[in-house]
C-alpha positions as CSV (number, residue, x, y, z in Angstrom):
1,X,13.9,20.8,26.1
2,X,12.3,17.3,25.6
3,X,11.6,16.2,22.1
4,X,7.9,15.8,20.7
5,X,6.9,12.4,20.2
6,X,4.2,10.8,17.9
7,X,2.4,7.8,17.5
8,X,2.1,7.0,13.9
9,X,-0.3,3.8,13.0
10,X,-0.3,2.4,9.6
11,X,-2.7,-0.9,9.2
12,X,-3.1,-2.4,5.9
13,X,-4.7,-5.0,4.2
14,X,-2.4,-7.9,5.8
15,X,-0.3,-6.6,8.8
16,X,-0.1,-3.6,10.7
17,X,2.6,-0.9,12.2
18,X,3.2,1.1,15.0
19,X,6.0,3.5,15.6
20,X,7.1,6.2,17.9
21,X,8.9,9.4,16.5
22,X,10.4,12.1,18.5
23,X,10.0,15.1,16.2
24,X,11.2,12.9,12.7
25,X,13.8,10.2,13.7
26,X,12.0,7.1,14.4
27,X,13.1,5.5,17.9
28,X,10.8,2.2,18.3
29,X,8.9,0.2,15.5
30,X,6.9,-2.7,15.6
31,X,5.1,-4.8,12.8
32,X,2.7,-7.0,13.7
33,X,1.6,-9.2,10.9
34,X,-0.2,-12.3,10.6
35,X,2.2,-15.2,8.8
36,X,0.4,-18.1,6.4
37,X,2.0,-21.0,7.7
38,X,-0.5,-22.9,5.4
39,X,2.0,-25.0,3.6
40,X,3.9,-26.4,6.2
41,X,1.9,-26.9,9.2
42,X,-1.4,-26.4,8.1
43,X,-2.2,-23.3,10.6
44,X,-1.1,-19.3,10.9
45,X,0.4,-17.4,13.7
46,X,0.8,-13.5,14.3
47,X,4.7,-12.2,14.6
48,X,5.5,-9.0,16.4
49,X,9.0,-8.1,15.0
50,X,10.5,-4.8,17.4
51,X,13.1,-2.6,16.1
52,X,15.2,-0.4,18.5
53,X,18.1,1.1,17.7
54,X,18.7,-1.0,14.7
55,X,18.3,-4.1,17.1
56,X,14.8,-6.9,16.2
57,X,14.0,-9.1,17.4
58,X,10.8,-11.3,16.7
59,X,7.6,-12.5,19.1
60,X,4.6,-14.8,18.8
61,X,1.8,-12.8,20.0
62,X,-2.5,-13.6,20.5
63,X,-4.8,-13.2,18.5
64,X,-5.7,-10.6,21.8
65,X,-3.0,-8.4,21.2
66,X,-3.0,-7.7,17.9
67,X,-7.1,-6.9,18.0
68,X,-6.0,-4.6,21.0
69,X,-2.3,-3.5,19.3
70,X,-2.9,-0.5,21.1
71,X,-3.1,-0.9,24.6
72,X,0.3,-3.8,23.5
73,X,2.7,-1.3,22.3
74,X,2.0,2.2,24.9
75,X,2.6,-0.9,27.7
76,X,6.0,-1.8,25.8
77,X,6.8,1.4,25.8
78,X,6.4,2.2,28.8
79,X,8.3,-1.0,30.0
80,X,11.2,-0.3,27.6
81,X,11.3,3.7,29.4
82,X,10.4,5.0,25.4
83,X,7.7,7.1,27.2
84,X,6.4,7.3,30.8
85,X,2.8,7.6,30.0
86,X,0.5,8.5,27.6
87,X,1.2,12.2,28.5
88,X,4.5,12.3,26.5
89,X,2.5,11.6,22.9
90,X,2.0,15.0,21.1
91,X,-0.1,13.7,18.3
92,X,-1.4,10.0,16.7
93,X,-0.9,9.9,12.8
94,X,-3.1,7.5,11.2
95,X,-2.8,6.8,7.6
96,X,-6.4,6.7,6.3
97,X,-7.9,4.7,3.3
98,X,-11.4,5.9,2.2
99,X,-12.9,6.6,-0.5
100,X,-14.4,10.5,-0.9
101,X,-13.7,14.1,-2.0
102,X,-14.1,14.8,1.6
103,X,-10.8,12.5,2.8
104,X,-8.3,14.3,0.0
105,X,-6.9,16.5,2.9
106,X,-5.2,15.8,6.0
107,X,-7.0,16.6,9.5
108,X,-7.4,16.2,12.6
109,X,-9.9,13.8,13.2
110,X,-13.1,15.2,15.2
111,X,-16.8,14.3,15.2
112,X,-17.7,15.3,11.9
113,X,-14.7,13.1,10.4
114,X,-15.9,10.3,12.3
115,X,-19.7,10.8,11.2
116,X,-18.0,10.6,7.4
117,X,-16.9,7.7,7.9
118,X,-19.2,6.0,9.2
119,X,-21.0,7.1,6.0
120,X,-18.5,6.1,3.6
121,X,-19.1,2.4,5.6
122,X,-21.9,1.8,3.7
123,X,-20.7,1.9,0.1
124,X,-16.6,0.4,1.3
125,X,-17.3,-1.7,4.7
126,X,-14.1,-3.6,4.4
127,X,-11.7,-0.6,4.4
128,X,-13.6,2.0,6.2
129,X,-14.7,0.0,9.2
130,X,-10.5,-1.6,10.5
131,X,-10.2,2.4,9.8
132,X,-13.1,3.0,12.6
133,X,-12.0,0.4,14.7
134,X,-8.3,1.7,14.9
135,X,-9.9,5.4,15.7
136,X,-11.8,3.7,18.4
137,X,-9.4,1.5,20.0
138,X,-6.6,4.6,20.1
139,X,-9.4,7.2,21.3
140,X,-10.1,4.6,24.7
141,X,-6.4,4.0,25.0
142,X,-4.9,7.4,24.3
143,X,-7.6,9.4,25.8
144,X,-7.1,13.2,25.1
145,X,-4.2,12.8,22.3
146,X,-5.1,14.5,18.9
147,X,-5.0,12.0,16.3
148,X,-4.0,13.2,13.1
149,X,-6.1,11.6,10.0
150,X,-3.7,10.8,7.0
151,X,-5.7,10.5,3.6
152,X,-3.5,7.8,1.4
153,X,-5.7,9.4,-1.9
154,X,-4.3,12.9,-0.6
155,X,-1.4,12.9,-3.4
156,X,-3.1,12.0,-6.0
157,X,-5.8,15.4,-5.8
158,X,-3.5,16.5,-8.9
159,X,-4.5,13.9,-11.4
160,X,-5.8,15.5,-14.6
161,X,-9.6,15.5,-15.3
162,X,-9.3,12.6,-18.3
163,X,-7.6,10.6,-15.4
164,X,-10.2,10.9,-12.6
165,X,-13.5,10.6,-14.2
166,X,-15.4,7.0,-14.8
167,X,-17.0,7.1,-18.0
168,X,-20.4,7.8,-15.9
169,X,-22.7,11.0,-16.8
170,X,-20.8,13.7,-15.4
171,X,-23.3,14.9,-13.0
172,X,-23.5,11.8,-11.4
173,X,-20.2,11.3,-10.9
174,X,-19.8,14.6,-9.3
175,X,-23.3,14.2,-7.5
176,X,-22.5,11.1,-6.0
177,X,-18.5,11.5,-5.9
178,X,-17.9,8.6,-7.9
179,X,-14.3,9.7,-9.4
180,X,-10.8,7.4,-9.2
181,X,-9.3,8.4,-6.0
182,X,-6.6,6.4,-6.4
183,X,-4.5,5.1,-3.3
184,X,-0.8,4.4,-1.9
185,X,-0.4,8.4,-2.0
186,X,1.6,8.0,1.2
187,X,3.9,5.5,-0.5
188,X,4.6,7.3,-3.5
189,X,5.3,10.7,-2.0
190,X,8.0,9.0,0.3
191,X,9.6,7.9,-2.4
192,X,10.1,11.3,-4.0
193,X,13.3,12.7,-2.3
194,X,15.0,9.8,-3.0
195,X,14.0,9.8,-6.9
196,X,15.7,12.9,-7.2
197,X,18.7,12.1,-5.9
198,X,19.0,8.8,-7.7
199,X,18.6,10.7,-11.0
200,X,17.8,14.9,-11.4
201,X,15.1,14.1,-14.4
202,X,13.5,10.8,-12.2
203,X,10.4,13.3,-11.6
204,X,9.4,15.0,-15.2
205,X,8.4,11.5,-16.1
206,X,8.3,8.5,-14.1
207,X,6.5,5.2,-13.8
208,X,6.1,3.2,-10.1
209,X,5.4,0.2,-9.3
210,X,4.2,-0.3,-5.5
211,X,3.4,-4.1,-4.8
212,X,3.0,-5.7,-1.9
213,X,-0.4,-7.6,-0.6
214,X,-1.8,-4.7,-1.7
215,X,-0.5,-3.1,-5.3
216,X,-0.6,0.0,-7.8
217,X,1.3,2.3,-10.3
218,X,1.4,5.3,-10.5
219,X,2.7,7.8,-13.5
220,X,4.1,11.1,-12.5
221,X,4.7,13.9,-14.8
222,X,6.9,16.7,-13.3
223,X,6.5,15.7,-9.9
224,X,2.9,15.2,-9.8
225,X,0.2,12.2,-10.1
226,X,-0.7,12.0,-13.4
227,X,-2.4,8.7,-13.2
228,X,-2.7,5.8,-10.9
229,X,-3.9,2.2,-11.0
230,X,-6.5,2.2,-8.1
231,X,-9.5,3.8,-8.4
232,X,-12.4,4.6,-6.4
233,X,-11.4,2.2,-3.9
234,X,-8.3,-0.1,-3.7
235,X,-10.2,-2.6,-5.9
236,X,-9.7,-1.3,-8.7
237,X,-6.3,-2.1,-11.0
238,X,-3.7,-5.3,-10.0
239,X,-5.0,-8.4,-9.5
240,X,-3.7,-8.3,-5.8
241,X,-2.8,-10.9,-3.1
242,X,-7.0,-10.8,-2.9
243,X,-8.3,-8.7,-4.6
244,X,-9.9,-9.2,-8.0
245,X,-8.3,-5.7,-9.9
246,X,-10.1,-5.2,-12.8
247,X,-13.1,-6.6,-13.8
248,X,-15.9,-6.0,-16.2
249,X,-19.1,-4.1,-14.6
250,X,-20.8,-7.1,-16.4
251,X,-19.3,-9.3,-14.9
252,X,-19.9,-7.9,-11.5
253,X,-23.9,-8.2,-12.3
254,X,-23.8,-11.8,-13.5
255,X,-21.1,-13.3,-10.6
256,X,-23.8,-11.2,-8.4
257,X,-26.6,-13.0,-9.4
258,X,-25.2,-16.2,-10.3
259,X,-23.4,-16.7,-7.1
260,X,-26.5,-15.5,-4.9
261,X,-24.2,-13.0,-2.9
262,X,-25.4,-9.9,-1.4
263,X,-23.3,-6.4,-2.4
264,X,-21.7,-6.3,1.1
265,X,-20.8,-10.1,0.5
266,X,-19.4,-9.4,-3.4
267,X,-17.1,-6.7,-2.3
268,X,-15.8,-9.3,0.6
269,X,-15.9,-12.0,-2.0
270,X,-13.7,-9.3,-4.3
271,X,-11.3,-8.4,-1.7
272,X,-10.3,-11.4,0.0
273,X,-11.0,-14.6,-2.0
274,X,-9.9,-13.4,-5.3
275,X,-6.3,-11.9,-6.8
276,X,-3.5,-14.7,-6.5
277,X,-5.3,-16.5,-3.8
278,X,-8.3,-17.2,-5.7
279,X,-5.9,-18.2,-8.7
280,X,-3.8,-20.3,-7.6
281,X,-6.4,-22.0,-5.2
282,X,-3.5,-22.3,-2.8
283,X,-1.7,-19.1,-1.9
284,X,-1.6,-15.3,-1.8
285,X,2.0,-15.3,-0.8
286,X,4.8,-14.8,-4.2
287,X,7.5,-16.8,-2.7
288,X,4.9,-19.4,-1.8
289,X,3.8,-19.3,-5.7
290,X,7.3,-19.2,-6.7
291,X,8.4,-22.9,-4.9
292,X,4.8,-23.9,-6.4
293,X,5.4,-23.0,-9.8
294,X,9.2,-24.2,-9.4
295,X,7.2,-27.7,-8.1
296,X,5.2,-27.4,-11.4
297,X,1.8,-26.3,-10.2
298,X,0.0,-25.0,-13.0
299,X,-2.2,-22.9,-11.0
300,X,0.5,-21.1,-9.0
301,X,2.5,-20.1,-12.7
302,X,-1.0,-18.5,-14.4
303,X,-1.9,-16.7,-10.9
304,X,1.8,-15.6,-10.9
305,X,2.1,-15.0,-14.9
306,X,-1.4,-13.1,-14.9
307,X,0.0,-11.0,-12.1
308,X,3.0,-10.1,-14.7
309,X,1.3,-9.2,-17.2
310,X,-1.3,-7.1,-15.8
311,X,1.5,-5.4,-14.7
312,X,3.2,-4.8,-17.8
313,X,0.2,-3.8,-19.8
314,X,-0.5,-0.7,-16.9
315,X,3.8,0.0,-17.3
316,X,3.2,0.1,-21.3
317,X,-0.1,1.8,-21.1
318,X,1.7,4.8,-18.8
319,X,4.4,5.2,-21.4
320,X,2.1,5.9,-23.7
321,X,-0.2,8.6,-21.6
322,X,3.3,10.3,-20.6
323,X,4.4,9.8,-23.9
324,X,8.0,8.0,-22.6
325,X,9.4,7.9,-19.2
326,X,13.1,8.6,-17.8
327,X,13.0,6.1,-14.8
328,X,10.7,3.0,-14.0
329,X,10.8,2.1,-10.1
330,X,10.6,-0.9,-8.0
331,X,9.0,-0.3,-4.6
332,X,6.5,-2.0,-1.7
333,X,7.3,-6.0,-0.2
334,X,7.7,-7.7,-3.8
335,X,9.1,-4.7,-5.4
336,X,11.6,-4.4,-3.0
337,X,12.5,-7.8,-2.0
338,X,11.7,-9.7,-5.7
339,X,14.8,-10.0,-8.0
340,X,13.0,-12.7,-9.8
341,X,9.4,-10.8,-9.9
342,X,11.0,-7.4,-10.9
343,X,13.3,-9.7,-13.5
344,X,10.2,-11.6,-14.9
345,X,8.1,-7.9,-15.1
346,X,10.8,-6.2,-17.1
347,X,11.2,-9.0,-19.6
348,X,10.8,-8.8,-23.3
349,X,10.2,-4.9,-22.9
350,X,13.0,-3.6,-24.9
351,X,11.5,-2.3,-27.5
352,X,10.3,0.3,-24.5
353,X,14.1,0.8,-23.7
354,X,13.4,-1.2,-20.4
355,X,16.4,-3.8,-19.8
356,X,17.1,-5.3,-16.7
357,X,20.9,-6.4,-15.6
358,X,20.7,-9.4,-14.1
359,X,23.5,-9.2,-11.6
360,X,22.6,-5.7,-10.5
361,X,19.1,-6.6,-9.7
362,X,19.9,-10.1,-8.2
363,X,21.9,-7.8,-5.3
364,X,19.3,-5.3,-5.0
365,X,17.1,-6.1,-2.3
366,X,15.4,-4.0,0.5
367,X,17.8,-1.2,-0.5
368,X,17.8,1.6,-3.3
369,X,20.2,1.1,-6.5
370,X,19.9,1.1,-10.3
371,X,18.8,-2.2,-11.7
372,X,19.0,-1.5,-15.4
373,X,21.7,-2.5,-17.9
374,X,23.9,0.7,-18.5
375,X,24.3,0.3,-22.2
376,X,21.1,-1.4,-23.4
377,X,18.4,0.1,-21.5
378,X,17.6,3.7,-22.5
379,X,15.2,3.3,-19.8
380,X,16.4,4.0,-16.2
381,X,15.4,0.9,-13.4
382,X,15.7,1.4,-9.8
383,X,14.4,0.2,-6.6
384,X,13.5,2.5,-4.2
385,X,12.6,1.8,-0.7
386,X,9.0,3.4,0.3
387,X,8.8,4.7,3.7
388,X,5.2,5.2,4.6
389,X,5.7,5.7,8.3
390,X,7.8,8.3,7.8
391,X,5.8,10.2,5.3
392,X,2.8,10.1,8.0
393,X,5.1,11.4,10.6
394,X,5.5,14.2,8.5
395,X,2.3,14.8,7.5
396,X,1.1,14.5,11.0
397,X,4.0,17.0,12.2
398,X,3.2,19.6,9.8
399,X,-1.0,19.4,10.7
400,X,-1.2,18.9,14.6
């Protein structure tokens, strides 16, 4: 008996992946991501890097293809004999980011989900409509194959009242379904096998740090979300690669006013010319701000210290809600790949029992170990490797 197969789809802020399952072992990935080639040659380029039975290998593809990333990757499978037509998918799985009550669950997506969000379009264009716009472009090329919606907020449905609430009038936050939503759920819950087997008290209290283009933490208390860094939408938290983070509601009014944008042109101005990019002037890219800094631009070292300590103040802030924590983790691009970042984060924490050891973190990278110092850190340190498209293969197994 032939194996089920999905599609999974996860596009994000910067990039975005494609996979083929059959039932849960991954067989074919490809991430298509567009590189800032800024500081050499003064241009950019998108790079499809394929992964087949632990073979890549990397192509420069058009702008075309990666609108239509679709139609590219059935065609490669099909060449490469991965499927023989569009027949052989069971079921799409499409990690979703929206804000609303309403996308908390998983479900396949039908007219009424489509109708919501087209609705939640007006109030988070930039996030909602690349979410249409995928649904649409698999729909005309995988005509007749369920696709499975995904919610990335769908974890986080258990944080506590205190933690989901704006300081709004309560009916109008519940009216109008303005509450912290919070996002990266996908992420998180990936991770959550693997915490317990790196340590068996990882999940009563924990503190992790997801960052990447896009970045949050996220407190868990007894294998739960307690609290997270994003909010109602992905704005909210980090300053990002883009995105602004926090920012007074003031501020929002006057840079509204003062800067003659529209609200549909704020929240583009928010998400895409803000975060590191917007403070260093230069570059949203860490090891780009690293060779800055090391080059002695000023810019790049505030955009990259800010981006520390923003982090360290929501790391302190969480030991304090959870009252301590048995584990900090390391996950997403820079949490992952970053010795330096994770190295510059951690310092000058101690008195939180966080201490990094320098050789075990500098060998750490893209692969799950302990990072901390065994004798001086009371705090356990780890990096953990987030597997999102597996997560949404599983999600999409268990609601097809």
């Amino acid at each position: 008996m032939d194996m089920a197969k999905y599609f999974i789809v996860n596009t994000g802020s910067a990039s975005k992946k494609y996979a083929l399952y059959q039932d849960s072992d991954r067989v074919f990935f490809v991430h298509f991501e567009k590189e800032n080639l800024s500081a050499q040659a003064g241009g950019s380029g998108i790079i499809a890097t394929f992964n087949k039975g632990g073979e890549s290998e990397k192509r420069t593809i058009s702008e075309s293809e990666y609108v239509n990333a679709t139609k590219y990757m059935v065609n490669e499978m099909v060449k490469q004999g991965m499927i023989n037509g569009i027949n052989d998918i069971s079921a799409v799985g499409l990690r979703v980011v929206a804000p609303g009550s309403y996308f908390l669950t998983n479900r396949v997506i039908d007219a009424e989900y489509r109708k919501k969000l087209e609705e939640a379009k007006e109030w988070a264009p930039l996030h909602t409509a690349s979410i249409i716009s995928e649904i649409d472009g698999l729909g005309a090329t995988l005509v007749g194959i369920p696709i499975v919606a995904v919610s990335d907020s769908a974890y986080h449905a258990t944080m506590v009242e205190h933690s989901r609430y704006y300081g709004l009038p309560l009916d109008v936050s519940k009216q109008l379904d303005v509450l912290r939503f919070g996002y990266h759920g996908i992420s998180f819950k990936s991770i959550l096998p693997k915490l317990e087997s790196l340590s068996r008290v990882a999940t009563e209290k924990a503190i992790v740090c997801h960052l990447g283009s896009g970045s949050s933490i996220m407190a868990f208390k007894n294998g739960k979300s307690f609290d997270t860094s994003m909010g109602f939408s992905p704005l909210e938290g980090l300053p990002m690669s883009t995105r602004v983070g926090d920012i007074d509601a003031a501020a929002v009014i006057y840079l509204e006013k003062r800067l003659g944008l529209s609200p549909e042109e704020m929240e583009k101005y928010f998400n895409s010319q803000c975060g590191l990019l917007g403070l260093s002037g230069k570059t949203d890219d860490i090891r780009e701000l690293l060779n800055l800094e090391a080059g002695g631009d000023e810019r790049a070292k505030l955009a990259l210290e800010i981006f520390s300590y923003k982090i360290k103040k929501y790391i302190g802030s969480y030991f304090a809600a959870l009252n301590g924590a048995d584990i900090l983790i390391f996950s997403g691009t820079i949490g992952e790949r970053s010795p330096i970042m994770r190295s510059r984060i951690c310092r000058d924490m101690e008195a939180l029992g966080i201490v990094i050891d320098d050789e075990r973190n500098n060998s750490t990278i893209s692969a799950d170990g302990f990072i901390h110092h065994e004798t001086n850190s009371p705090v356990k340190i780890a990096v953990v490797t987030t597997d999102e498209m597996g997560q949404i293969a599983k999600e999409t197994i268990a609601n097809v």
